[in-house]
C-alpha positions as CSV (number, residue, x, y, z in Angstrom):
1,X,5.2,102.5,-124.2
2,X,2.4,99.8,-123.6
3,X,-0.9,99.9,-124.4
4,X,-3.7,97.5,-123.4
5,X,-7.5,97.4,-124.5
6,X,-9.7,98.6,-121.9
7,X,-11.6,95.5,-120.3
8,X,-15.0,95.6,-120.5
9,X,-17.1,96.6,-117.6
10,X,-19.0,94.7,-115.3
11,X,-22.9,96.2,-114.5
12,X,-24.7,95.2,-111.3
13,X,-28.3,96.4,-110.4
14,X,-27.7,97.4,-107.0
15,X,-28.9,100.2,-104.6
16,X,-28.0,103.5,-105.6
17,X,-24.4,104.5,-104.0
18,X,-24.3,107.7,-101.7
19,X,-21.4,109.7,-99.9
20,X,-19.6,108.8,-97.0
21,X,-21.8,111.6,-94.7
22,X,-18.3,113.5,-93.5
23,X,-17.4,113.2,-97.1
24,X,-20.6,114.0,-99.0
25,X,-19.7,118.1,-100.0
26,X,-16.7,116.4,-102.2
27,X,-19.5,115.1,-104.3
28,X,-20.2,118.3,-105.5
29,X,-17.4,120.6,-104.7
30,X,-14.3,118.1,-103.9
31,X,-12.9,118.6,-107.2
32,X,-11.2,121.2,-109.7
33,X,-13.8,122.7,-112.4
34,X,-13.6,124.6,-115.2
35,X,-15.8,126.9,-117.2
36,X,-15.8,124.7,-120.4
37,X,-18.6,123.2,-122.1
38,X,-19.8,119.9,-121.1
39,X,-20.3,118.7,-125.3
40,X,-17.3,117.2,-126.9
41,X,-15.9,116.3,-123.1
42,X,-15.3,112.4,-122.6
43,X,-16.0,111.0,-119.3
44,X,-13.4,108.5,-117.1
45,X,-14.1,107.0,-114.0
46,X,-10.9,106.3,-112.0
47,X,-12.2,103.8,-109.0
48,X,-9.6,103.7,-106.3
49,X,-8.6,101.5,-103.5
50,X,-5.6,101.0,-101.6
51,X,-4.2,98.8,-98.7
52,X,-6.4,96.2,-99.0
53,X,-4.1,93.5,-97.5
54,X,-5.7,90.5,-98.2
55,X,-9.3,91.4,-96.8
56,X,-11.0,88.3,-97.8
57,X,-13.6,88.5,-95.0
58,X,-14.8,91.6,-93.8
59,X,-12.3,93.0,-91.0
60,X,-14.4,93.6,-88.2
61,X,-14.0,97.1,-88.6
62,X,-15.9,100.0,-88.6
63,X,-16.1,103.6,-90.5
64,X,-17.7,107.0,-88.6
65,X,-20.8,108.5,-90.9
66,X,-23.0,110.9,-90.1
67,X,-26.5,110.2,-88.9
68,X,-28.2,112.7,-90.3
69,X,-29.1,114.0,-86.8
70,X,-26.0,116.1,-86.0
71,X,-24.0,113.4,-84.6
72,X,-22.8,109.8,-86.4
73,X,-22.9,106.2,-85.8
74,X,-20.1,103.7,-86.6
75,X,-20.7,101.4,-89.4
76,X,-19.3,97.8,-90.2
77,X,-17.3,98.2,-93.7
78,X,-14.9,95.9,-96.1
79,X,-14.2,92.3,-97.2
80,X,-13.5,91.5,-100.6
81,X,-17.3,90.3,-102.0
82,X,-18.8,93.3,-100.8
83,X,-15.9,95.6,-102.1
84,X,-16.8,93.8,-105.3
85,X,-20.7,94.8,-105.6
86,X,-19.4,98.3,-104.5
87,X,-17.3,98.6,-107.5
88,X,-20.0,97.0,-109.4
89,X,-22.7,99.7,-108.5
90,X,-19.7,102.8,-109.4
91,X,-18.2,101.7,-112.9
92,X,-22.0,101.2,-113.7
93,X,-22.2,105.4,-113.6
94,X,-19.6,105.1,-116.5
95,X,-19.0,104.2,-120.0
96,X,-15.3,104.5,-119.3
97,X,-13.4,103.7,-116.2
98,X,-10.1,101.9,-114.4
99,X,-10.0,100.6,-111.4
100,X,-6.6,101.1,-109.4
101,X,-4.7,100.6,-106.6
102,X,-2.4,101.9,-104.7
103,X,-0.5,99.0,-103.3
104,X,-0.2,96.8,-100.0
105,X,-2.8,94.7,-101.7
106,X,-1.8,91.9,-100.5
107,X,0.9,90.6,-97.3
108,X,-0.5,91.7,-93.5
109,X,-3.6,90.1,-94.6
110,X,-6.3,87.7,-92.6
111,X,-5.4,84.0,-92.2
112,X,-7.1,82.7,-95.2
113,X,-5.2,84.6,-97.6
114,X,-1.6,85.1,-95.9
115,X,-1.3,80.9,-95.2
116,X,-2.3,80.4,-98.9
117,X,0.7,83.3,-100.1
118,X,-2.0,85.7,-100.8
119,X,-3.0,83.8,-103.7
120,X,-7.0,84.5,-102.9
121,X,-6.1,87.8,-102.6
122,X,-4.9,88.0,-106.3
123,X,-7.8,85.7,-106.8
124,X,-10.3,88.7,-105.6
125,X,-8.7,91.6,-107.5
126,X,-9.0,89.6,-110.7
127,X,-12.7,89.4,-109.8
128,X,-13.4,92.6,-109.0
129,X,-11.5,93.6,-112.2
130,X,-8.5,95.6,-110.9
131,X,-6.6,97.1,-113.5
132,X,-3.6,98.5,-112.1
133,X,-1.5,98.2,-108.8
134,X,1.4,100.2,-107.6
135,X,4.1,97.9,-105.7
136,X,3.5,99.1,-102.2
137,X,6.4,97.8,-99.6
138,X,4.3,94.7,-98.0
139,X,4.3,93.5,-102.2
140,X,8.1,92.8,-100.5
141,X,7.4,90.9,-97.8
142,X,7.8,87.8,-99.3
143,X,10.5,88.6,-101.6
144,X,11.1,89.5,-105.3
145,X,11.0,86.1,-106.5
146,X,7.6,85.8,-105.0
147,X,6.1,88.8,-106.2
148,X,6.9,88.1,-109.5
149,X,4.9,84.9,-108.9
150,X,2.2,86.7,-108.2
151,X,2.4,88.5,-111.2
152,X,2.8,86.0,-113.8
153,X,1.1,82.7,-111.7
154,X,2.2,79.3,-111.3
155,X,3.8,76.9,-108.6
156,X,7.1,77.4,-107.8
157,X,8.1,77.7,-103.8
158,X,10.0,80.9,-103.0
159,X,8.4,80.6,-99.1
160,X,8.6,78.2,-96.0
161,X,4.9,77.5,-97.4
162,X,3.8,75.4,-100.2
163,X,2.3,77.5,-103.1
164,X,-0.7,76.0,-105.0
165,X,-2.4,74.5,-102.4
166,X,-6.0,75.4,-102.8
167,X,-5.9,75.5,-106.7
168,X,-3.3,76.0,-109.3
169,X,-2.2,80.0,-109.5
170,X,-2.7,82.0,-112.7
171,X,-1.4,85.3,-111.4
172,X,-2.7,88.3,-111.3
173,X,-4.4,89.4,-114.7
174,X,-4.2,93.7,-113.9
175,X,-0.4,95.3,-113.7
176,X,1.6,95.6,-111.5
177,X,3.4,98.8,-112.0
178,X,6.9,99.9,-110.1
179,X,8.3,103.2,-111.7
180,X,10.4,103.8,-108.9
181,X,11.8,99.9,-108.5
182,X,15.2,99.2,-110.2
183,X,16.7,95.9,-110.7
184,X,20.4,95.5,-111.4
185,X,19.8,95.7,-115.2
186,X,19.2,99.1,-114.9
187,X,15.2,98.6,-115.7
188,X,11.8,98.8,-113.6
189,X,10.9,95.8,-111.8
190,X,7.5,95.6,-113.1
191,X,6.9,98.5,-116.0
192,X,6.3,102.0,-115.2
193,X,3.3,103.1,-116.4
194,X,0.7,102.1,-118.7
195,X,-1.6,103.6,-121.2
196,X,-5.3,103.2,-121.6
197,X,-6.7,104.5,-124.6
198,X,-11.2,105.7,-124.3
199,X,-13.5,106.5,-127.0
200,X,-12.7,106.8,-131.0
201,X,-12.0,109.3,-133.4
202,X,-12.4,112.9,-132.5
203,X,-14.0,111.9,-128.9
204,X,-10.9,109.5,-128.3
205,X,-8.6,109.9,-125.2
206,X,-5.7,108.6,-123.7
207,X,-5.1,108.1,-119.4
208,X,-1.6,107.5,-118.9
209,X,-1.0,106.0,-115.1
210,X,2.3,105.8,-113.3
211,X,2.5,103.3,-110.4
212,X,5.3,102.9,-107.7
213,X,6.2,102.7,-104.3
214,X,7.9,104.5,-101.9
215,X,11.4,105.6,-101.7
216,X,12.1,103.9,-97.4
217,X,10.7,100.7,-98.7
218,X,14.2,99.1,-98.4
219,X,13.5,99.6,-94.2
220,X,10.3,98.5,-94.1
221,X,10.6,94.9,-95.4
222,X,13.5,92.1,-94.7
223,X,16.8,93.1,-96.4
224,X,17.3,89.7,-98.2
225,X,13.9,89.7,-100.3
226,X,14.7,93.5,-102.3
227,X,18.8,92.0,-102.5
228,X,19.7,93.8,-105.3
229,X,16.8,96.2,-106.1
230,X,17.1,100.1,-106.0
231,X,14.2,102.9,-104.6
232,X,14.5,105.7,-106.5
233,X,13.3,109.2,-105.8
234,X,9.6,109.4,-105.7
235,X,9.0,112.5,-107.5
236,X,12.4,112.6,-109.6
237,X,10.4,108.9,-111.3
238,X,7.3,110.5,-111.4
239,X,9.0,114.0,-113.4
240,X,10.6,111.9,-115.5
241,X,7.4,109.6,-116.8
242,X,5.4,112.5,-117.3
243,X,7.2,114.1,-119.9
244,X,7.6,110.8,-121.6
245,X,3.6,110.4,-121.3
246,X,3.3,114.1,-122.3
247,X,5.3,113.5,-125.5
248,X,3.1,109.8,-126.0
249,X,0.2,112.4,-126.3
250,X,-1.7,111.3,-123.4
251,X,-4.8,114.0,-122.0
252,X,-4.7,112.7,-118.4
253,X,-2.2,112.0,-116.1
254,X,-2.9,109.6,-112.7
255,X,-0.1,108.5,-110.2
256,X,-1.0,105.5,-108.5
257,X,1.7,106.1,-105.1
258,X,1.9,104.2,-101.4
259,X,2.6,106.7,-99.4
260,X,0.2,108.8,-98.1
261,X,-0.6,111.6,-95.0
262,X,-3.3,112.5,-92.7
263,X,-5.8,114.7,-91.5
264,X,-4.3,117.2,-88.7
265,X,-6.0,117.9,-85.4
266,X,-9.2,119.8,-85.9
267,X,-9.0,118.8,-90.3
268,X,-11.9,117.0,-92.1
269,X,-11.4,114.0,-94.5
270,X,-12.8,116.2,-97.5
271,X,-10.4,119.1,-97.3
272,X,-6.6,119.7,-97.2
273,X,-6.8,121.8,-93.6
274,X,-4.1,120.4,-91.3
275,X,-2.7,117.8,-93.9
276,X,0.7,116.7,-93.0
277,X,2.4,113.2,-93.6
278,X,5.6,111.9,-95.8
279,X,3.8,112.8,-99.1
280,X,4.2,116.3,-99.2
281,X,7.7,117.1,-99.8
282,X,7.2,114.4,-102.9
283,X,4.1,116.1,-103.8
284,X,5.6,119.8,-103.5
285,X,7.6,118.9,-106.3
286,X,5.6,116.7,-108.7
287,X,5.2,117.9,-112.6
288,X,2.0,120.2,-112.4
289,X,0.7,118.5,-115.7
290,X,-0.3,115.6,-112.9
291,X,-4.1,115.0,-113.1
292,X,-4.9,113.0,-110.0
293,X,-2.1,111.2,-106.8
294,X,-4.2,108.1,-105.6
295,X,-2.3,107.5,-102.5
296,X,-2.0,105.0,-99.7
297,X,0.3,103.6,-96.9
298,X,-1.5,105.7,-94.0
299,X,-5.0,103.4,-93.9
300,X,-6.4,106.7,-94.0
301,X,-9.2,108.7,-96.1
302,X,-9.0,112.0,-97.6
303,X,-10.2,114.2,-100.6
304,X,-7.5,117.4,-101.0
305,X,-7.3,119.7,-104.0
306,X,-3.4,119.7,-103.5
307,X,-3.6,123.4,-104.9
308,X,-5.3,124.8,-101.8
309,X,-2.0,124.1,-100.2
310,X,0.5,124.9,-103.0
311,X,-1.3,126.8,-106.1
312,X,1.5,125.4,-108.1
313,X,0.0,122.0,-107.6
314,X,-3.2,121.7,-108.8
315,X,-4.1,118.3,-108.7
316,X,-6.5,116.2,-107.0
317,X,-5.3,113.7,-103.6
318,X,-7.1,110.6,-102.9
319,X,-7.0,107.9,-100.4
320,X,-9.7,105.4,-99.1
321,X,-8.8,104.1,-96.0
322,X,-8.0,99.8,-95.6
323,X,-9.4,96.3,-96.4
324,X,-11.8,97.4,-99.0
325,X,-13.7,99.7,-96.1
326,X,-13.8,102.6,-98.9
327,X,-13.7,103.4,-102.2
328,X,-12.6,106.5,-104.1
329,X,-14.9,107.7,-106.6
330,X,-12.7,110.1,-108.8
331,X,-14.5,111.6,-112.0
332,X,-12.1,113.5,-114.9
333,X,-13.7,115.5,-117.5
334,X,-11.2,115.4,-120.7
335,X,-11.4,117.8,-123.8
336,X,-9.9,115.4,-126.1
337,X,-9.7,118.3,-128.7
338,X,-7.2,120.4,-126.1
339,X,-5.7,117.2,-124.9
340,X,-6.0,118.1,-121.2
341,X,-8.5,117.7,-117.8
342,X,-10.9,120.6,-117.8
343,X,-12.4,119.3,-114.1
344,X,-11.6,116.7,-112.0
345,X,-14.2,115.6,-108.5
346,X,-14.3,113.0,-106.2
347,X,-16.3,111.5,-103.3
348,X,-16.0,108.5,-100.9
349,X,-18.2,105.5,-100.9
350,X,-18.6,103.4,-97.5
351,X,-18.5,99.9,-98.3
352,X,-21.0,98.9,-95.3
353,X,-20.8,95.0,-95.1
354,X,-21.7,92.3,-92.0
355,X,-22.3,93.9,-88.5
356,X,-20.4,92.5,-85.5
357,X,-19.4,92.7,-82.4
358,X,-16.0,93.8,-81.0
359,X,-13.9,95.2,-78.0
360,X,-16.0,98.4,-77.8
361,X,-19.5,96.3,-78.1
362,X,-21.9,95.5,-81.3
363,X,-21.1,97.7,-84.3
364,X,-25.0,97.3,-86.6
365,X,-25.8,98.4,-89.8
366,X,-27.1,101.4,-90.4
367,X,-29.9,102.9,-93.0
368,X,-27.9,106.4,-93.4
369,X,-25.8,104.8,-95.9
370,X,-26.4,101.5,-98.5
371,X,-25.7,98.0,-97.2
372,X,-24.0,96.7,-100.3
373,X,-24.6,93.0,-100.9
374,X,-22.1,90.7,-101.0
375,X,-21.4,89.6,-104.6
376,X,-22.2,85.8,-105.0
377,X,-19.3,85.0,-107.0
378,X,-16.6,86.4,-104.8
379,X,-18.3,85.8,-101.5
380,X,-18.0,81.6,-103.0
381,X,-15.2,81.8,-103.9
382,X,-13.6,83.5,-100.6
383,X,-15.7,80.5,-98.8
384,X,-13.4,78.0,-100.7
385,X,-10.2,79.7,-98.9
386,X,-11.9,80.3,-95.8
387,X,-13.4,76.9,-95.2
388,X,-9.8,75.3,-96.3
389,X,-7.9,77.6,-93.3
390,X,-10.4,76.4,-90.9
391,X,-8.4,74.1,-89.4
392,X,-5.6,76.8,-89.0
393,X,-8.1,79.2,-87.6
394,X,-10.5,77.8,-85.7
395,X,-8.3,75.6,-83.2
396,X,-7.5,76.8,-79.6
397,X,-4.3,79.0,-79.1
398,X,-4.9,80.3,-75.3
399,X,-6.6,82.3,-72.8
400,X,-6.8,86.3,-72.3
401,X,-8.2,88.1,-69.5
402,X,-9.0,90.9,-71.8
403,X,-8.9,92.9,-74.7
404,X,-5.5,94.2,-76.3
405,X,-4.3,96.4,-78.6
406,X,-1.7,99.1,-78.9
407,X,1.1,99.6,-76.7
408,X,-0.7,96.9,-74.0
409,X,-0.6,94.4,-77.0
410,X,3.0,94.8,-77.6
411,X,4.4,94.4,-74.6
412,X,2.6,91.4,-74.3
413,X,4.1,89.8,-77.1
414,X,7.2,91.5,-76.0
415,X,7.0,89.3,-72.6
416,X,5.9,86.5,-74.9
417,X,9.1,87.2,-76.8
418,X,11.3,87.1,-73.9
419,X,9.9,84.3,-72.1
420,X,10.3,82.4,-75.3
421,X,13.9,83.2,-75.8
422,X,15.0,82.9,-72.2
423,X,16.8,79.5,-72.9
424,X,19.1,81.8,-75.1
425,X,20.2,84.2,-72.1
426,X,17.3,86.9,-73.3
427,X,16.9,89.3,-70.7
428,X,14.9,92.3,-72.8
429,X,12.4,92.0,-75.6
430,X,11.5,94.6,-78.0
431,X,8.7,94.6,-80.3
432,X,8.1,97.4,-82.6
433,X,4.3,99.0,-82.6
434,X,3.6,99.2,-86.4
435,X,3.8,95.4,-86.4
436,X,1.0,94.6,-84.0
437,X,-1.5,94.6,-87.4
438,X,-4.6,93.7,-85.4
439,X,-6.5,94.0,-81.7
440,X,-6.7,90.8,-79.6
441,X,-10.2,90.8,-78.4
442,X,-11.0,87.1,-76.6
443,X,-14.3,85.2,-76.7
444,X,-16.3,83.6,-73.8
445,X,-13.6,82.5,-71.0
446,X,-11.1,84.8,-72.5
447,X,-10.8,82.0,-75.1
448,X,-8.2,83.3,-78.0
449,X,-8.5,81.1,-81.3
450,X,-4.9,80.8,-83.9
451,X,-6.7,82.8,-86.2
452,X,-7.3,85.8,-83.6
453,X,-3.4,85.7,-83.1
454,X,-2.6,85.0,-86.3
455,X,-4.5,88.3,-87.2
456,X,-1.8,90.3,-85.1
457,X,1.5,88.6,-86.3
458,X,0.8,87.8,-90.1
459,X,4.4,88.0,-90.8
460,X,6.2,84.8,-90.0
461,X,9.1,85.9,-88.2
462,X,11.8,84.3,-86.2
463,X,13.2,85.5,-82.9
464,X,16.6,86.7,-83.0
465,X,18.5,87.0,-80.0
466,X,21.5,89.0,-79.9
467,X,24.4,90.5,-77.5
468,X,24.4,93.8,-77.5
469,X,26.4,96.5,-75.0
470,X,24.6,99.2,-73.0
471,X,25.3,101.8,-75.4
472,X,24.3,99.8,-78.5
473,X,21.0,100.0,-76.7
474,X,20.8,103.0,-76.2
475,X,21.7,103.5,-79.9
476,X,19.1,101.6,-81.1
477,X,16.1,103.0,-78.9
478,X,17.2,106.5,-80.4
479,X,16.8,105.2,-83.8
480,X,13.1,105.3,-82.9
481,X,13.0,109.0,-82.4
482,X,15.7,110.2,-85.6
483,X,14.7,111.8,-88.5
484,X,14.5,108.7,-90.9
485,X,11.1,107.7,-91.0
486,X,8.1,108.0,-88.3
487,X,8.0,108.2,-85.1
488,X,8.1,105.0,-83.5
489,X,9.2,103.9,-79.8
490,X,10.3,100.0,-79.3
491,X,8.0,98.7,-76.8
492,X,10.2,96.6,-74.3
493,X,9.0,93.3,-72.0
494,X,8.6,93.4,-68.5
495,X,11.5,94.6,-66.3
496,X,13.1,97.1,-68.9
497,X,12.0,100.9,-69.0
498,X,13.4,104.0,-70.7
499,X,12.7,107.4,-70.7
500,X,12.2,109.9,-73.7
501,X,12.9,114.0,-74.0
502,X,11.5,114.7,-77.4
503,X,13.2,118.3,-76.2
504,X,16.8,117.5,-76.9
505,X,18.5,117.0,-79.7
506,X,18.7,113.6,-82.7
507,X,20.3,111.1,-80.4
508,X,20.4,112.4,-77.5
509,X,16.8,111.4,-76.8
510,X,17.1,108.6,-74.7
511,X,18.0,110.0,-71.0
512,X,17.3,106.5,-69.0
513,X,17.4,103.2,-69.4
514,X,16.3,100.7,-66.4
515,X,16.9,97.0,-66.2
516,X,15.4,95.2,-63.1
517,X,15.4,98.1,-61.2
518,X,18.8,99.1,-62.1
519,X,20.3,101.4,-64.7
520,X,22.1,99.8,-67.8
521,X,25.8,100.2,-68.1
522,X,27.1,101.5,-71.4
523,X,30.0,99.1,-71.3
524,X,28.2,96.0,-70.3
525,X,26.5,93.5,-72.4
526,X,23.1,92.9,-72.8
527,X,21.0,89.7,-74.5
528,X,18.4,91.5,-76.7
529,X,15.8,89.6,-78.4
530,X,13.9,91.0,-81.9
531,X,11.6,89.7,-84.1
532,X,13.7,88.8,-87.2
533,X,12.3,91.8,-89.2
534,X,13.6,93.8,-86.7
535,X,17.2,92.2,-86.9
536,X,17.4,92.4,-90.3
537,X,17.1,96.5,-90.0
538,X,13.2,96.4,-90.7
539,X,11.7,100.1,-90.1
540,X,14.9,101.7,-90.0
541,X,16.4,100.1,-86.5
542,X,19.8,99.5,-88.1
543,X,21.6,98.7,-85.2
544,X,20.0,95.6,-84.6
545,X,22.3,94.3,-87.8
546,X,25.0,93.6,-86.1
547,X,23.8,90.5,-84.6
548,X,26.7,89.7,-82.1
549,X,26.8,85.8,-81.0
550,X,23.3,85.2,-82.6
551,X,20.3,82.9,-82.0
552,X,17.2,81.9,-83.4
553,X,14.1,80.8,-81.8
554,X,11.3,79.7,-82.8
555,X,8.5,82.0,-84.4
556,X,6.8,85.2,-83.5
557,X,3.3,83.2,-83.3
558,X,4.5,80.5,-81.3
559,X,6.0,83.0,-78.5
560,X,2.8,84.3,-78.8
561,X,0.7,81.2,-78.1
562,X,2.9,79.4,-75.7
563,X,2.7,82.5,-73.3
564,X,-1.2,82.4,-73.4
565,X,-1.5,78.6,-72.9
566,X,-2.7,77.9,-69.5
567,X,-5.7,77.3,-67.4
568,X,-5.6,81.0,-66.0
569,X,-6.4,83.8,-68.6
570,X,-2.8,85.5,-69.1
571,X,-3.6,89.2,-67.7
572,X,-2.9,92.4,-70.3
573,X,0.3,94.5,-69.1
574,X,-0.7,97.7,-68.2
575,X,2.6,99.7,-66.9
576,X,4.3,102.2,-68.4
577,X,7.3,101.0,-69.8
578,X,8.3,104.1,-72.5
579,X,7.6,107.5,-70.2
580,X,8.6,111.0,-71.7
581,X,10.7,113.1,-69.6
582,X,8.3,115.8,-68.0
């Protein structure tokens, strides 16, 4: 058992904070209450983020909020130094609090922090004073080794890039916390849980939190960097810690976990109706004696007393969308004299930032909600990182005829891919959706700068290209549509198409497959290129292991920029390439 000192808190004299609009009933009735007495109860604020992924700047994003008219506006929200004055203005309403997240904090993050390994990112959360963070799978990205850099600080090189290169690194002075991570000793990667003791005497309290990641992890990141860790059962980890924090004497329980759902068709943000998503098998069998499940994973936001869906599970759900956009404000009541929560309430708070302008036209601020400002100390010291990537950023890196994103965008980077690898024999390209990790929108001219690019490939990956036969293929796009994992169809360059019937059964999905206008024979070979994620099994496309008579290329970005360079805007591809059986 740890246990740490609480940190003292930090008290800005900014606007008073108000709901999200679609969120605002959770203020007063998103939580669990009970008929006790308010005297003797000891207040703790749990302030929650998750996915942040290295949001230095704000992310040219927007939230949805009511207008206060019957209808809603869009709102610019996130960046790290007006995260910072949000959390300043919330831990002011309380004498006692944490701040937590619940991983991805860092990795698939802008320019200024991914070229610097993230280190500014750390550099934020120790600003904003983050307590705790669950290892989420983009913590992976990089690789054990590295993580634990970022952990305990210093210089040594575990990456193609230099560490230290802005300043010398400390580390990260919150927790990282990894209940579910085993290492081949037999113990956590980072420790479990942690304990935070509130108050004295008879009005003291104790708030155990458990942290980890989730249990597909191992597909999600490259193979080599989690050699030799193990992801255990999410809720067989959680079980377990509870009973231990139970029998430490501990009067709340939080689980800090990425993964996460959604909101169904028709559902609103501040109730359970239509929530679905990989958490709730894990959260249909969690202990009971859990208090509050900060989630992540989704980039989505919700408030759900779990119990509306299964009475057995009476705890409170949280999540707070991406890049510092939101923050979860949870409040626990605790009886210290019983030893337990006696209520439990949370609401959302938009953290409205810079407006901008974007694919779908200028996105202002707006007077329904505060404009938080950004705090001075993190907003200088972001500058420092931002004004050192410059010269990444800022430089020219091609021409677009117009906006991307989605499925357009990754079939241009899977033409990029393939014209990139063509010296190779490539005759197919495949990139895979939940990689694209930004839109491309172009400037004046269709001008495209390396840090608009760099935006949608953050990763650093090398092409791989590989023989494979006709059925391997086939294989492979049916792997997209199995049960292990989400849903998630390769997106193939121009000249290869495949047909889909969701209809029939597990691997028996794929019912055409067209290559330059002619169907592809089972027994023939094929030259495939992948980004190396992919080849390395990353999101579950197994298949792509095998890696028959292998080559690599050069990297993900450079494909990318060499097929925009030109004195002609490259056009977006607009065909269908993926169609479902009717």
């Amino acid at each position: 058992m740890i246990h740490e000192p609480l940190r003292p808190a930090r008290f800005a004299r900014l606007a008073t904070l108000a709901l999200l609009p679609l969120l605002a009933a959770c203020a007063q009735t998103g939580g669990v209450q009970s008929a006790a007495h308010a005297e003797g109860l000891v207040t703790v604020g749990i302030l929650a983020i998750n996915d942040f992924h290295g949001a230095l700047e704000p992310p040219r994003l927007s939230l949805t909020v009511a207008d206060g008219k019957g209808g809603t506006v869009q709102v610019p929200a996130g960046g790290g130094a007006f995260l910072a004055s949000a959390i300043d203005a919330t831990r002011a309403r309380y004498a006692h609090s944490l701040t937590v997240s619940a991983g991805d904090l860092i990795s698939a993050s802008q320019l200024a922090s991914s070229i610097y390994l993230d280190e500014p990112a750390i550099g934020v959360a120790n600003r904003i004073g983050l307590d705790f963070n669950a290892v989420g799978n983009h913590e992976f990205d990089r690789g054990r080794e590295e993580l634990l850099r970022m952990q305990n600080g210093g210089c040594a090189q575990h990456t193609p890039r230099q560490p230290c290169a802005v300043e010398p690194f400390k580390g990260a002075q919150f927790r990282f916390l990894s209940a579910s991570t085993v290492t081949e000793s037999g113990k956590t990667l980072f420790p479990p849980y942690m304990i935070r003791t509130f108050g004295s005497g008879a009005r003291k309290v104790e708030v155990g939190v458990i942290g980890l990641t989730l249990k597909e992890t191992p597909s999600l990141v490259s193979p080599g960097g989690i050699k030799g860790l193990r992801f255990e059962d999410e809720a067989d980890s959680i079980n377990a810690l509870v009973s231990e924090l139970k029998r430490e004497g501990v009067d709340a329980i939080v689980v800090l976990i990425h993964q996460g759902g959604q909101q169904g068709e028709g559902g609103l943000p501040d109730t359970c109706a239509g929530f679905t998503g990989e958490i709730r098998p894990i959260l249909d069998r969690l202990d009971p004696l859990v208090d509050v499940v900060v989630s992540g994973h989704t980039h989505r936001s919700y408030i759900c007393e779990y119990g509306q869906l299964n009475p057995g599970k009476p705890f409170l759900l949280t999540s707070a969308e991406k890049s510092g956009m939101m923050l979860t404000d949870i409040t626990l009541e605790i009886d210290p004299k019983a030893g337990r929560v006696v209520a439990k309430r949370a609401r959302q708070v938009a953290v409205q930032s810079l407006p901008y302008t974007g694919g779908r036209g200028a996105v202002s601020n707006s007077a329904v909600i505060p404009v938080f400002a950004p705090r001075a100390d993190v907003a200088a010291y972001v500058k420092t990182y931002t004004d050192a990537a410059k010269a990444f950023s800022s430089r020219s890196a091609g021409l677009l005829a117009a906006p991307a994103s989605a499925r357009n965008l990754a079939m241009l980077i899977a033409d990029a891919q393939l014209a990139a690898t063509r010296s190779a024999g490539a005759q197919i390209a495949f990139m895979n959706p939940f990689g694209v990790r930004a839109p491309l929108t172009p400037g004046t001219g269709g001008a495209l700068t390396f840090g608009d690019i760099y935006a949608v490939q953050p990763f650093n990956n090398t092409l791989v290209t590989q023989s494979m036969t006709g059925a391997e293929l086939k294989a492979v796009l049916e792997q997209g549509f199995d049960a292990n994992g989400p849903e998630q169809a390769l997106i193939p360059s121009a000249g290869f198409s495949y047909v889909v019937d969701k209809s029939r059964p597990v691997g028996q999905r794929i019912v055409s497959m067209m290559l330059n206008g002619q169907p592809v024979d089972p027994n023939g070979m094929v030259r495939v290129t992948t980004n190396s994620f992919l080849a390395q099994g990353g999101d579950a496309f197994t298949i792509f292991t095998a890696q028959r008579t292998a080559q690599i290329g050069v990297s993900d970005l450079e494909a990318l920029e060499a097929w925009l360079k030109g004195t002609t805007p490259r056009a977006v591809p607009s065909e269908e390439r993926v169609r479902e059986a009717p």
